[in-house]
N, C-alpha and C positions, 0 to 999 in steps of 0.2 A: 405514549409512543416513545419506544427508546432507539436511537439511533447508534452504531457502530463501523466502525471502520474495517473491511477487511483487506490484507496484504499479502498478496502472496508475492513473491520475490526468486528469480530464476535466474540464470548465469547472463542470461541478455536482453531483460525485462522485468520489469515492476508492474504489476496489478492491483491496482487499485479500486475497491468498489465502496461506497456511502450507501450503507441498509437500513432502513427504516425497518420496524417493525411494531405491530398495532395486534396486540392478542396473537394469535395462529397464522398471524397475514404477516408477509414481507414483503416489502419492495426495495428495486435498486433505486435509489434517489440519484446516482451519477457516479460513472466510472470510466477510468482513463486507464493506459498503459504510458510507462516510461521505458525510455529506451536506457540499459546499464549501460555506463564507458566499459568496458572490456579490462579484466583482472579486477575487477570492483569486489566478483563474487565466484567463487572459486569451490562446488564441492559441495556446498548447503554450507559454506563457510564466508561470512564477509570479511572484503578484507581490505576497503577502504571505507570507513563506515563516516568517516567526515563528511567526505565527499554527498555518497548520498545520503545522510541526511542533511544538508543542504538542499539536494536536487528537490528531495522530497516535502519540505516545508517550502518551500519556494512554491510547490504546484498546489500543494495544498490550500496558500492562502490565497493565489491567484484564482482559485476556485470558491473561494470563500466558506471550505470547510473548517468546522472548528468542532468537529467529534474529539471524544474521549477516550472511549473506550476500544481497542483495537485488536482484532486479532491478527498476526501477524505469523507467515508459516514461510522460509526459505527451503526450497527443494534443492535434496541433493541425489546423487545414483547410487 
């Protein structure tokens, strides 16, 4: 079973999902939204990247995830 992180990342929101996966089968193991500070992310472009990764290992390990492997997609228009 291998497990992954995925991220998607929007001008006033973080998504976050923990995906198992076992042959052809997936599941969501657990997922949250974060709310961005505002100018954080600008365009498909970060531009306080301290800040949230802060925010974002913070919730991570309050959740007691410790995946690897991650995919990670910031939208832009």
């Amino acid at each position: 079973m291998a497990r992954f992180l995925s991220i998607e990342m929007e001008a006033s929101q973080l998504r976050v999902a923990e995906i198992e996966e076992s042959g052809r089968k997936s599941r969501i193991r657990q997922c949250f939204c974060i709310h961005v500070p505002q100018g954080s992310v600008e365009d498909g472009q970060i531009r306080d990247t301290k800040n949230l990764a802060e925010i974002l290992k913070k919730q991570l390990t309050e959740r007691g995830i410790r995946t690897k492997k991650v995919f990670f997609v910031v939208g832009s228009t």
